[in-house]
CHARMM internal coordinates of N, CA and C (Angstrom, degrees):
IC EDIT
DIST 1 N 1 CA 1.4499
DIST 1 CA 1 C 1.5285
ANGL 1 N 1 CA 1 C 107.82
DIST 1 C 2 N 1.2057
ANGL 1 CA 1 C 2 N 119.20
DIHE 1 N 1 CA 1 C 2 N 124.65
DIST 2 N 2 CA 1.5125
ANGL 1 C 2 N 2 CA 128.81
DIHE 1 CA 1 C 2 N 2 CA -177.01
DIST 2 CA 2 C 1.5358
ANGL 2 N 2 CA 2 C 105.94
DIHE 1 C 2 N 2 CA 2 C -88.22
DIST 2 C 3 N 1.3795
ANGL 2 CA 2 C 3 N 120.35
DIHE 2 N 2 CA 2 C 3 N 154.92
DIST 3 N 3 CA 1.5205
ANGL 2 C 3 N 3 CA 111.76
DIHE 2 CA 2 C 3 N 3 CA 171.12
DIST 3 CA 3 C 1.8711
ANGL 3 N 3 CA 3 C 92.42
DIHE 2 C 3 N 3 CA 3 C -112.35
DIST 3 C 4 N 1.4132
ANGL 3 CA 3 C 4 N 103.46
DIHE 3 N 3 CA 3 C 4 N 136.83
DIST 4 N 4 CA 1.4522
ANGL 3 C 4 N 4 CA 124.11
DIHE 3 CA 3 C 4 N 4 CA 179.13
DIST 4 CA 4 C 1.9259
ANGL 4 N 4 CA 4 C 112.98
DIHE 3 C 4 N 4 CA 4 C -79.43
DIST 4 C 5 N 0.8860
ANGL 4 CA 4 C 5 N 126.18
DIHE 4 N 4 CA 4 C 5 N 167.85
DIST 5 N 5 CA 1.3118
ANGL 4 C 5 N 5 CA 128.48
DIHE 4 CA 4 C 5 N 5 CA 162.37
DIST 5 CA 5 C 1.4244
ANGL 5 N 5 CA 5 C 124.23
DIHE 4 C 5 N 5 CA 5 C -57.29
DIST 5 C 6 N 1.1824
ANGL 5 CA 5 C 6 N 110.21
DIHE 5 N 5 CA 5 C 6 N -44.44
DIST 6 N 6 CA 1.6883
ANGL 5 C 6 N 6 CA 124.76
DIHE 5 CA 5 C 6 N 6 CA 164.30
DIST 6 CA 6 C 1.2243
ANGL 6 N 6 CA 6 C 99.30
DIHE 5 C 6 N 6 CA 6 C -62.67
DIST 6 C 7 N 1.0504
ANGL 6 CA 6 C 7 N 143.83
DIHE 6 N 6 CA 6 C 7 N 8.01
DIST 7 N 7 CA 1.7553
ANGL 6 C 7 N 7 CA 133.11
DIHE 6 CA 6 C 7 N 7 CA 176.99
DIST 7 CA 7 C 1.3875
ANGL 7 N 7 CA 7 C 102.46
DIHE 6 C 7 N 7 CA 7 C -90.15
DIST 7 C 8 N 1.3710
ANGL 7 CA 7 C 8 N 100.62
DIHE 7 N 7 CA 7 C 8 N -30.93
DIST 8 N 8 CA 1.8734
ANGL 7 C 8 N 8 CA 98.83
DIHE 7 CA 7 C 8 N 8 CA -165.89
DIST 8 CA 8 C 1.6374
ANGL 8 N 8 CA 8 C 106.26
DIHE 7 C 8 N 8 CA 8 C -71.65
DIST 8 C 9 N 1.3850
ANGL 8 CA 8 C 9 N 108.73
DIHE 8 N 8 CA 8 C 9 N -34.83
DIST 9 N 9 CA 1.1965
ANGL 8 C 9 N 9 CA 109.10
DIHE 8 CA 8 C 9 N 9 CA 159.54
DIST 9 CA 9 C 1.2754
ANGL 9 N 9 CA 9 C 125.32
DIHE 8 C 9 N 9 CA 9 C -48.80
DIST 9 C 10 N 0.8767
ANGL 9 CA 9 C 10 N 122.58
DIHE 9 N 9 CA 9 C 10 N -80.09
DIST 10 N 10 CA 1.1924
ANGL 9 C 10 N 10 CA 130.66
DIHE 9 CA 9 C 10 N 10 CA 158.20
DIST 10 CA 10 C 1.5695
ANGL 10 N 10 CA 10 C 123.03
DIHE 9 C 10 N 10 CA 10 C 1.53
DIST 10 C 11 N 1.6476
ANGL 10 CA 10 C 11 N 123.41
DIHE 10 N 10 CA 10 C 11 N -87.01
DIST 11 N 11 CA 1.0010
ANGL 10 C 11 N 11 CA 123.38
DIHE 10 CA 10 C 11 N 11 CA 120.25
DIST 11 CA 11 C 1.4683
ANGL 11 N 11 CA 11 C 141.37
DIHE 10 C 11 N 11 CA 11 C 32.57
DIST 11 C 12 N 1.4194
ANGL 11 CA 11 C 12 N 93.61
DIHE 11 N 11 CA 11 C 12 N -71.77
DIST 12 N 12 CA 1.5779
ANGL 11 C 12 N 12 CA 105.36
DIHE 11 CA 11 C 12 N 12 CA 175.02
DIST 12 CA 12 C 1.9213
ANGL 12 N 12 CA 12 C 109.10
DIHE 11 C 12 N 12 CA 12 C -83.43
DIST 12 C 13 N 0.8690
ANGL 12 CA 12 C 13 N 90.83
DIHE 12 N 12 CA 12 C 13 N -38.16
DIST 13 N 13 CA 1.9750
ANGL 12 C 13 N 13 CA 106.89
DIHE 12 CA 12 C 13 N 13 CA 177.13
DIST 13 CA 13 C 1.5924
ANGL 13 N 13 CA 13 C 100.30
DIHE 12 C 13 N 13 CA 13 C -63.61
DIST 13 C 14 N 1.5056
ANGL 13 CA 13 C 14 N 128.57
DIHE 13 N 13 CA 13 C 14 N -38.55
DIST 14 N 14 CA 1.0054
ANGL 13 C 14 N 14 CA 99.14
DIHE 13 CA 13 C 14 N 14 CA 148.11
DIST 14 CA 14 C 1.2724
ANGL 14 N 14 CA 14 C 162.06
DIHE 13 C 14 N 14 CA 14 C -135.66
DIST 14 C 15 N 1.5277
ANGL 14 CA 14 C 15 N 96.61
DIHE 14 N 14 CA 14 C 15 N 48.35
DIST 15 N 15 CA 1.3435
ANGL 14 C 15 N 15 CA 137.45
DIHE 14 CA 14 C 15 N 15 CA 160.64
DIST 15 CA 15 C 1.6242
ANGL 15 N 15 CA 15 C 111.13
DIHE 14 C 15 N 15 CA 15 C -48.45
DIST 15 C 16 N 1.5988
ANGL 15 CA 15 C 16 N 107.69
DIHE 15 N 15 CA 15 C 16 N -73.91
DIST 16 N 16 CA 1.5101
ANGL 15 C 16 N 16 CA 128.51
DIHE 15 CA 15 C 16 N 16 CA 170.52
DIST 16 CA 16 C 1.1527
ANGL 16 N 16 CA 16 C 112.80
DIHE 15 C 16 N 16 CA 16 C -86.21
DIST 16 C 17 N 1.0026
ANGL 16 CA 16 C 17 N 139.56
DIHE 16 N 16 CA 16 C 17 N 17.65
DIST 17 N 17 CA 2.3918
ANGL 16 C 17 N 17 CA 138.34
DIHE 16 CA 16 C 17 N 17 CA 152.02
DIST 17 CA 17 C 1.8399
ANGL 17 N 17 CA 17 C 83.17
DIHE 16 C 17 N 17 CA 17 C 175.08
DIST 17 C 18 N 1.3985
ANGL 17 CA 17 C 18 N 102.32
DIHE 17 N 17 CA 17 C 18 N 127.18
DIST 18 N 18 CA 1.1038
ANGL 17 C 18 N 18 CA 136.88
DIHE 17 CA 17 C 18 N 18 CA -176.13
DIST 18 CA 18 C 1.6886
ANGL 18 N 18 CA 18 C 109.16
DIHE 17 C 18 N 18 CA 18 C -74.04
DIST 18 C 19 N 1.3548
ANGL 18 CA 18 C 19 N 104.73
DIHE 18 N 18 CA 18 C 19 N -56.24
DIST 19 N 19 CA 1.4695
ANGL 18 C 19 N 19 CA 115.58
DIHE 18 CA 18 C 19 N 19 CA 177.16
DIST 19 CA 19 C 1.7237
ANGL 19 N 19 CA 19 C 107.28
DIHE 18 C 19 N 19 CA 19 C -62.08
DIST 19 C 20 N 1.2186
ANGL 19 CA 19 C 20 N 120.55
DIHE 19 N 19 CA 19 C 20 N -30.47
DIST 20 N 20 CA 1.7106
ANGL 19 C 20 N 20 CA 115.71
DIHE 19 CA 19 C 20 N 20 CA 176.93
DIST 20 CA 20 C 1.5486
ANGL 20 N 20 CA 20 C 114.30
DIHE 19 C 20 N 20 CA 20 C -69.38
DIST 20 C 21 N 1.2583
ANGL 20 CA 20 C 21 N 120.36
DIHE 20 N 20 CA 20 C 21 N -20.39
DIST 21 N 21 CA 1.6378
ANGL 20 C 21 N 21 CA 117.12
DIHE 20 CA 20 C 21 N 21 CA 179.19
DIST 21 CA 21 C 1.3740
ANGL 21 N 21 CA 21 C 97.64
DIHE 20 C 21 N 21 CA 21 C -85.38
DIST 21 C 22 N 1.3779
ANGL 21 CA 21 C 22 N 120.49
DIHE 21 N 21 CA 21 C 22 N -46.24
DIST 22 N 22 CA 1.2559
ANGL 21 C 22 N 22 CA 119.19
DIHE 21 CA 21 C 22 N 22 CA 179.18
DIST 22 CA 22 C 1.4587
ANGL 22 N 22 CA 22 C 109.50
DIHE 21 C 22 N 22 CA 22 C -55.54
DIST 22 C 23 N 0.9327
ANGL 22 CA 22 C 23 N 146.78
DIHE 22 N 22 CA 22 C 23 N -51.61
DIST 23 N 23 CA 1.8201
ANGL 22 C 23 N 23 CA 163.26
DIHE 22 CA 22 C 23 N 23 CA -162.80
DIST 23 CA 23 C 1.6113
ANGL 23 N 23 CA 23 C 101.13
DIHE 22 C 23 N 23 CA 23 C -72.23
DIST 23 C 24 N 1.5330
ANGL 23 CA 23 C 24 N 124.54
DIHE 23 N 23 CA 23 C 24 N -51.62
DIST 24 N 24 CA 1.3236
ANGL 23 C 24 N 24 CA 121.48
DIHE 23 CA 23 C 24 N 24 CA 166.84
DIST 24 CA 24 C 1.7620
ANGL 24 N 24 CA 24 C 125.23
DIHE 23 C 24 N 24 CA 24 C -58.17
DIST 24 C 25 N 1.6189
ANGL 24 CA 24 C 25 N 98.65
DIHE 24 N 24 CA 24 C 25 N -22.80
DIST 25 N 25 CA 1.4250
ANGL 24 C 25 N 25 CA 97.90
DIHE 24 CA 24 C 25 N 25 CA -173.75
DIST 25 CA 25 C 1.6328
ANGL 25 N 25 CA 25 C 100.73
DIHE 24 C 25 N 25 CA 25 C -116.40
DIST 25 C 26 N 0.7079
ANGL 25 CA 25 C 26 N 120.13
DIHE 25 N 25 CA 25 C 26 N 4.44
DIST 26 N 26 CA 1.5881
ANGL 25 C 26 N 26 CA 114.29
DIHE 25 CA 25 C 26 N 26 CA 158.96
DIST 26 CA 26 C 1.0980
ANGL 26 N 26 CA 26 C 125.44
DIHE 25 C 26 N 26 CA 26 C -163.44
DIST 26 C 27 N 1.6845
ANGL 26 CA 26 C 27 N 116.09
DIHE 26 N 26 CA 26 C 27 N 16.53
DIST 27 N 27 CA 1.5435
ANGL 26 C 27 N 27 CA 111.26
DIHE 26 CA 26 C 27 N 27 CA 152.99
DIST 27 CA 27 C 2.0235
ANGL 27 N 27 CA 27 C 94.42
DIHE 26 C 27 N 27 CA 27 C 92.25
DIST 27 C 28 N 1.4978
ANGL 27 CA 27 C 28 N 88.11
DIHE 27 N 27 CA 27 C 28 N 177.93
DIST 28 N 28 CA 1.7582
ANGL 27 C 28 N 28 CA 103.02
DIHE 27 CA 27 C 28 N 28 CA 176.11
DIST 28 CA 28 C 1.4115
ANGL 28 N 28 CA 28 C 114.84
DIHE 27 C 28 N 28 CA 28 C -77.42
DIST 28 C 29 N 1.7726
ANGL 28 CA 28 C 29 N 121.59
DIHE 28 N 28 CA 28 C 29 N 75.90
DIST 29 N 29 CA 1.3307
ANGL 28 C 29 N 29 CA 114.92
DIHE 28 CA 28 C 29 N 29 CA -178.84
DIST 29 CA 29 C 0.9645
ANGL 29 N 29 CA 29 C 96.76
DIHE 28 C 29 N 29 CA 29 C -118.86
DIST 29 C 30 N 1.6449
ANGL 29 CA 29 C 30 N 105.90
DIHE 29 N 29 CA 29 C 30 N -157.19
DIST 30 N 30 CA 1.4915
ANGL 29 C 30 N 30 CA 118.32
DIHE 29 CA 29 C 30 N 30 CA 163.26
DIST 30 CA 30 C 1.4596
ANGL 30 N 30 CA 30 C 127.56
DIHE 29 C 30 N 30 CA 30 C -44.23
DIST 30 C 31 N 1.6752
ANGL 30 CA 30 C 31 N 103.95
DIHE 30 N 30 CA 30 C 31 N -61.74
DIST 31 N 31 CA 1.4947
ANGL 30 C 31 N 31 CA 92.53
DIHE 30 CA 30 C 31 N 31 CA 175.83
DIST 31 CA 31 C 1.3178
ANGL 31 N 31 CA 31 C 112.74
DIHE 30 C 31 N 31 CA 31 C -57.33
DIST 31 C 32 N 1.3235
ANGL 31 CA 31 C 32 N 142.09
DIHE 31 N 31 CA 31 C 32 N -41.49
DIST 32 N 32 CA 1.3828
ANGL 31 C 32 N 32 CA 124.13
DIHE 31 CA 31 C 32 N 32 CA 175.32
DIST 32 CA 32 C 1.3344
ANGL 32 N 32 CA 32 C 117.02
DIHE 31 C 32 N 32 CA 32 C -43.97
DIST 32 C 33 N 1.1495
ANGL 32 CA 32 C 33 N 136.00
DIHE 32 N 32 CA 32 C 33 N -44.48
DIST 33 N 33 CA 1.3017
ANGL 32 C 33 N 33 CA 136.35
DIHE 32 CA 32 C 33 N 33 CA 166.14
DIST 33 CA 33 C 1.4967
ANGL 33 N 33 CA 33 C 112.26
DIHE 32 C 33 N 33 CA 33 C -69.77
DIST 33 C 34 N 1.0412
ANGL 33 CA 33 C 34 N 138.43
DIHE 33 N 33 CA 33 C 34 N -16.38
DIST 34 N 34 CA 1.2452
ANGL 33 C 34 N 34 CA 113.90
DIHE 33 CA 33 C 34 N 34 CA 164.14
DIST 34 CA 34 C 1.5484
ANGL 34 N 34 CA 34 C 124.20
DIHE 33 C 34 N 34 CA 34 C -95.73
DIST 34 C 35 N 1.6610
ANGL 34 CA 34 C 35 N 93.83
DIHE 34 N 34 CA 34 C 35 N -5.19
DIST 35 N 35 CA 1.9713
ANGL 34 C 35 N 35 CA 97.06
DIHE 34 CA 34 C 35 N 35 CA -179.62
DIST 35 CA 35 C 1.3701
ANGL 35 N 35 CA 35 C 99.60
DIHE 34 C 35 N 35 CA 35 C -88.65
DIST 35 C 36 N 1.5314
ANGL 35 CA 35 C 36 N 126.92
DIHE 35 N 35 CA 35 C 36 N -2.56
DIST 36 N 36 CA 1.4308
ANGL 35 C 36 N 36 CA 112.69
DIHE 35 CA 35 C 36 N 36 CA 173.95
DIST 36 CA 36 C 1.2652
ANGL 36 N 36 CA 36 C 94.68
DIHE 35 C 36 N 36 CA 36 C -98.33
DIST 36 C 37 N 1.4127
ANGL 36 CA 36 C 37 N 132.41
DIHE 36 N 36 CA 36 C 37 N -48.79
DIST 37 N 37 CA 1.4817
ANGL 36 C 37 N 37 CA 90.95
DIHE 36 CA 36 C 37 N 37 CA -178.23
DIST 37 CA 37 C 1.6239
ANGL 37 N 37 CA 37 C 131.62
DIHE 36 C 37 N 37 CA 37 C -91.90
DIST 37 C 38 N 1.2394
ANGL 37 CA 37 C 38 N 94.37
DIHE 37 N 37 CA 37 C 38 N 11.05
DIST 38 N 38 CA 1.9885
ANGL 37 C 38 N 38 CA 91.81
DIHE 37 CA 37 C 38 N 38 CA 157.03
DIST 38 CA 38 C 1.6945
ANGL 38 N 38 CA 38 C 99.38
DIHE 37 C 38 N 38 CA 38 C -67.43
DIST 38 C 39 N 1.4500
ANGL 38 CA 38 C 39 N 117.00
DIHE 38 N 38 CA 38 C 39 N -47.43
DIST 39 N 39 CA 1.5000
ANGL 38 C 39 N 39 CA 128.89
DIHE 38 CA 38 C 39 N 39 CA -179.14
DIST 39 CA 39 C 1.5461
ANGL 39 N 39 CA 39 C 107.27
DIHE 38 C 39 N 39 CA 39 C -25.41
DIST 39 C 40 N 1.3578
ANGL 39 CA 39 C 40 N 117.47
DIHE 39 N 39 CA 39 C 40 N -64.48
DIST 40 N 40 CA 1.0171
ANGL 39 C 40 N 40 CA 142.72
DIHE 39 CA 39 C 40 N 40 CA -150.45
DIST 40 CA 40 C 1.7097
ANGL 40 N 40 CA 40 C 105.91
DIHE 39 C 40 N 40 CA 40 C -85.72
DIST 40 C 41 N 1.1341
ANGL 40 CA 40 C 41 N 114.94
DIHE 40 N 40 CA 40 C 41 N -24.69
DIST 41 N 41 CA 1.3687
ANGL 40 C 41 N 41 CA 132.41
DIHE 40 CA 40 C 41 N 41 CA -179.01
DIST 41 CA 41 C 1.2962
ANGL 41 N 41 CA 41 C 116.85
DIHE 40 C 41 N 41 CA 41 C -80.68
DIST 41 C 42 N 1.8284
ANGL 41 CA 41 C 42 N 118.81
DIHE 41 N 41 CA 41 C 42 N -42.73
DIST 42 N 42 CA 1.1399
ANGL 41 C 42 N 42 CA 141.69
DIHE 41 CA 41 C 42 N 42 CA 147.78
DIST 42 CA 42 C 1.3573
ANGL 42 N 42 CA 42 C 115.40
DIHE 41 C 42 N 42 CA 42 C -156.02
DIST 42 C 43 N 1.1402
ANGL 42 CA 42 C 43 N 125.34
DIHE 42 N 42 CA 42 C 43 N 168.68
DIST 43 N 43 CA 1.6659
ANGL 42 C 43 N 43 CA 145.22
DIHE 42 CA 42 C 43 N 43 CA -170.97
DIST 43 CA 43 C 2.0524
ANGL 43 N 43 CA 43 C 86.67
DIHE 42 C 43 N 43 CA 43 C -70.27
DIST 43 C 44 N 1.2102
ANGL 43 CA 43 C 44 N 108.95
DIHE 43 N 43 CA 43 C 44 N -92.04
DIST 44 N 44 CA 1.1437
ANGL 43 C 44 N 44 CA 127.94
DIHE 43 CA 43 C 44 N 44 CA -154.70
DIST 44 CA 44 C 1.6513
ANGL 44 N 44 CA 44 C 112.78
DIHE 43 C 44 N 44 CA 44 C -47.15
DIST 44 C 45 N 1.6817
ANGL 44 CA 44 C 45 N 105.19
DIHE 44 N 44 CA 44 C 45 N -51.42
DIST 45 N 45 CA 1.5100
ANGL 44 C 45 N 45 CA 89.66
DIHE 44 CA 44 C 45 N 45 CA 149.17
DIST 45 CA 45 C 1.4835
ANGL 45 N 45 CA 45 C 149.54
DIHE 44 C 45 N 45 CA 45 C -21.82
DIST 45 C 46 N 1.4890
ANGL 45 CA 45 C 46 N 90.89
DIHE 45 N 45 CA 45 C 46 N -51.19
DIST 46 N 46 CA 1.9315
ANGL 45 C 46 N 46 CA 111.52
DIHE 45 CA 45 C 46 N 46 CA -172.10
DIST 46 CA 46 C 1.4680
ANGL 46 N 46 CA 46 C 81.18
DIHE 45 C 46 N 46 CA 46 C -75.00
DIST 46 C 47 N 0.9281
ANGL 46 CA 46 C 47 N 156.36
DIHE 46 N 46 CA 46 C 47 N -39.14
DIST 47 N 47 CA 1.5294
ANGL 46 C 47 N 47 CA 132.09
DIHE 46 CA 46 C 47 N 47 CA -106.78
DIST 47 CA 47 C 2.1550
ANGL 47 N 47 CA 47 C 78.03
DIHE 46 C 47 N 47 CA 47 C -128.06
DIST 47 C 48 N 1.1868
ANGL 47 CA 47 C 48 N 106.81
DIHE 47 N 47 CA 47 C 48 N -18.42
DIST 48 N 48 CA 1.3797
ANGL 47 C 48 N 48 CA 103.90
DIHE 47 CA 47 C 48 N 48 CA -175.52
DIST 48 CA 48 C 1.4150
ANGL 48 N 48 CA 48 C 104.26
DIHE 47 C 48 N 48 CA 48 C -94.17
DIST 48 C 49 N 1.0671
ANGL 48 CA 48 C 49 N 141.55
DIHE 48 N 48 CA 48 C 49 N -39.76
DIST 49 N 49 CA 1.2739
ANGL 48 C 49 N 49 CA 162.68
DIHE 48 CA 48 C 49 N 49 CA -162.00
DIST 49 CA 49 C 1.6988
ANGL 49 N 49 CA 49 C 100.68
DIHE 48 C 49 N 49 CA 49 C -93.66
DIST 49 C 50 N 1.0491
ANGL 49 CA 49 C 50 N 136.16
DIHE 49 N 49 CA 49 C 50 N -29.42
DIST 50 N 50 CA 1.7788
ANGL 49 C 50 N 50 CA 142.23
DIHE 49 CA 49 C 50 N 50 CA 132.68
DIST 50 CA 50 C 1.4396
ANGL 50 N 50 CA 50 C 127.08
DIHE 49 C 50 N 50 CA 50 C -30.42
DIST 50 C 51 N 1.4411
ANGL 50 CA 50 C 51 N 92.84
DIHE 50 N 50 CA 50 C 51 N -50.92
DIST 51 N 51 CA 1.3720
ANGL 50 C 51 N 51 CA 104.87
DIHE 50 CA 50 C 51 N 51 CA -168.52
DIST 51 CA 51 C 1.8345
ANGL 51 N 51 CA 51 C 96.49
DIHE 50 C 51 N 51 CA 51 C -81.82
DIST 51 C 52 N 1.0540
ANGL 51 CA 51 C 52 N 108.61
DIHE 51 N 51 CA 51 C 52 N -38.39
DIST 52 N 52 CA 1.3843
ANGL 51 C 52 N 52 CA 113.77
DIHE 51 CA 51 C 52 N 52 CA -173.25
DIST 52 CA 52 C 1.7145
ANGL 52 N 52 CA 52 C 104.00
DIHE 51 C 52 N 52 CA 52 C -51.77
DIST 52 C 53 N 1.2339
ANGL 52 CA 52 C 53 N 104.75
DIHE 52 N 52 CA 52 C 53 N -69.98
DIST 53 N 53 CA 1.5602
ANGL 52 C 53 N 53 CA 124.40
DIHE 52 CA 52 C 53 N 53 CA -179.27
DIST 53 CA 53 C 1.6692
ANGL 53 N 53 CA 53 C 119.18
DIHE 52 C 53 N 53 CA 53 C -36.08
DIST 53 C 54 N 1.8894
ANGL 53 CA 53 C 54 N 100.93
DIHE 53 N 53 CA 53 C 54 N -37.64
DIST 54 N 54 CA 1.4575
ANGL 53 C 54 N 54 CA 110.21
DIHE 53 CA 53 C 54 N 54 CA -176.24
DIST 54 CA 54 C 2.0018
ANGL 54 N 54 CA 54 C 90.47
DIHE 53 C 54 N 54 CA 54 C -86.72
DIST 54 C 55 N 1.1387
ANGL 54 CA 54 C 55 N 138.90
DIHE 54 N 54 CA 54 C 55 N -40.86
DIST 55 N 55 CA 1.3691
ANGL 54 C 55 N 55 CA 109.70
DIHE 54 CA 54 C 55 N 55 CA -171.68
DIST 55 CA 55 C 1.1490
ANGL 55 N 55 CA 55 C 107.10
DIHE 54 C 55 N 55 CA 55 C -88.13
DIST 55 C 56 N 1.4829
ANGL 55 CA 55 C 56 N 140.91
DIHE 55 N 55 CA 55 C 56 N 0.96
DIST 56 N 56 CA 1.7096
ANGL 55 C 56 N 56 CA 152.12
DIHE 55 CA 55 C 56 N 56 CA -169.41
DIST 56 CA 56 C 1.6639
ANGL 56 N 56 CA 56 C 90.13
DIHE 55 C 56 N 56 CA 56 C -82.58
DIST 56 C 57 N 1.7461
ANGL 56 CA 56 C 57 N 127.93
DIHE 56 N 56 CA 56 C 57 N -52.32
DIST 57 N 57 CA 1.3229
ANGL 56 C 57 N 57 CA 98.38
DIHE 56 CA 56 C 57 N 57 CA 172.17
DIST 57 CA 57 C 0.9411
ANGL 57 N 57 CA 57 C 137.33
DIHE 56 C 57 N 57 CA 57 C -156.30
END
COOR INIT
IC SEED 1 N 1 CA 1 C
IC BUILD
């Protein structure tokens, strides 16, 4: 799996709101709903579980 240029974006979206990297790379699904409420549960969670989602695909 290669990372694209749009990844870094990515990346950064969810660096600063966790649920927006998630939302650019796969839209209003499940994981969006579940990176807000890891989000919401804690920062660092969301922000790990983001990152996961953006190199998963």
């Amino acid at each position: 799996m290669a990372l694209t240029c749009s990844d870094i974006f990515k990346f950064i979206g969810a660096v600063i709101l966790p649920p927006l990297g998630v939302f650019m790379e796969t839209g209003c699904g499940m994981s969006f709903l579940i990176c807000c409420v890891l989000t919401l549960c804690g920062y660092i969670p969301g922000i790990i579980y983001a990152i996961y989602v953006i190199t998963r695909y």
